[in-house]
C-alpha positions in Angstrom: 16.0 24.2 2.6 12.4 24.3 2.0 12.7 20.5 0.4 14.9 19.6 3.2 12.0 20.5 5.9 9.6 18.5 3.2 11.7 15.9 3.6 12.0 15.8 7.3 8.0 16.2 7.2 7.6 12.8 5.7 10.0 11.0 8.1 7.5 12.5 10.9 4.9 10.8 9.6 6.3 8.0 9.2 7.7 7.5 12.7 11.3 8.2 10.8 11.3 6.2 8.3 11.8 7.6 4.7 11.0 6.2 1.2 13.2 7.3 -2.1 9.5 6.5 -3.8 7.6 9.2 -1.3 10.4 11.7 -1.5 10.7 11.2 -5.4 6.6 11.9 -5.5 6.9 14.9 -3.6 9.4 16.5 -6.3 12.7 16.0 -4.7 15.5 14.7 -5.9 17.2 12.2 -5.4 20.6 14.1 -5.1 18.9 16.2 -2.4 17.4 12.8 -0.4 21.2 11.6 -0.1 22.4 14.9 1.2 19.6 14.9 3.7 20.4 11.2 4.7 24.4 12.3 4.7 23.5 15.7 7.1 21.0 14.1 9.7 22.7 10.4 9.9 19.7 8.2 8.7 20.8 4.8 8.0 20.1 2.9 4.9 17.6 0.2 5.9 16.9 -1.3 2.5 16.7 -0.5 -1.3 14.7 2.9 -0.9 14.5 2.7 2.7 16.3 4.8 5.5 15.6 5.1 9.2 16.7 7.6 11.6 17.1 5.6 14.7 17.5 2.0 15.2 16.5 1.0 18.3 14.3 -2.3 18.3 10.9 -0.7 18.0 12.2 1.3 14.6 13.6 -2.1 13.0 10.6 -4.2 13.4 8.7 -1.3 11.8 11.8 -0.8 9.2 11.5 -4.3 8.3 7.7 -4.2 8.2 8.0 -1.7 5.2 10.1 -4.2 3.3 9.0 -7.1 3.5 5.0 -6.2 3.0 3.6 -9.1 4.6 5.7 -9.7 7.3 3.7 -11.6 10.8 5.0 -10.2 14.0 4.7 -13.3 16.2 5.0 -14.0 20.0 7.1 -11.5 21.8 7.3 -9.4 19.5 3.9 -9.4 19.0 2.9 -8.6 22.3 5.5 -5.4 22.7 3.5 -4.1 19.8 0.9 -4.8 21.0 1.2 -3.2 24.9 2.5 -0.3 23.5 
């Protein structure tokens, strides 16, 4: 379980969001990442990319670690930036 709590380390850090790349660096498997994804429901955002919860703050940051130059622009760019 140690790799598991390794795993759920990262996704703190990262506001839960997980990379395959950051997991894979760490020494974990790849096996062990979708068995983590399977146990605590994290949903598959992109290629390499899983979230645990979706709510509208997660998916602009989701979509923020795809697509690296993405511009936030008027609404949303004022909810980020009163938060």
């Amino acid at each position: 379980m140690k790799q598991f709590e390794q795993i759920i380390e990262i996704s703190t850090v990262n506001n839960g969001i997980i990379r395959t790349s950051e997991v894979v660096s760490k020494g974990i498997s790849k096996t062990t990442l979708a068995k983590f994804v399977e146990k605590y429901n994290y949903e598959r955002v992109s290629k390499g990319v899983y979230c645990s919860q979706m709510d509208g703050k997660t998916k602009c940051i989701c979509c923020s670690f795809v697509v690296q130059k993405v511009i936030f622009s008027h609404d949303t760019a004022l909810f980020f930036y009163l938060i």
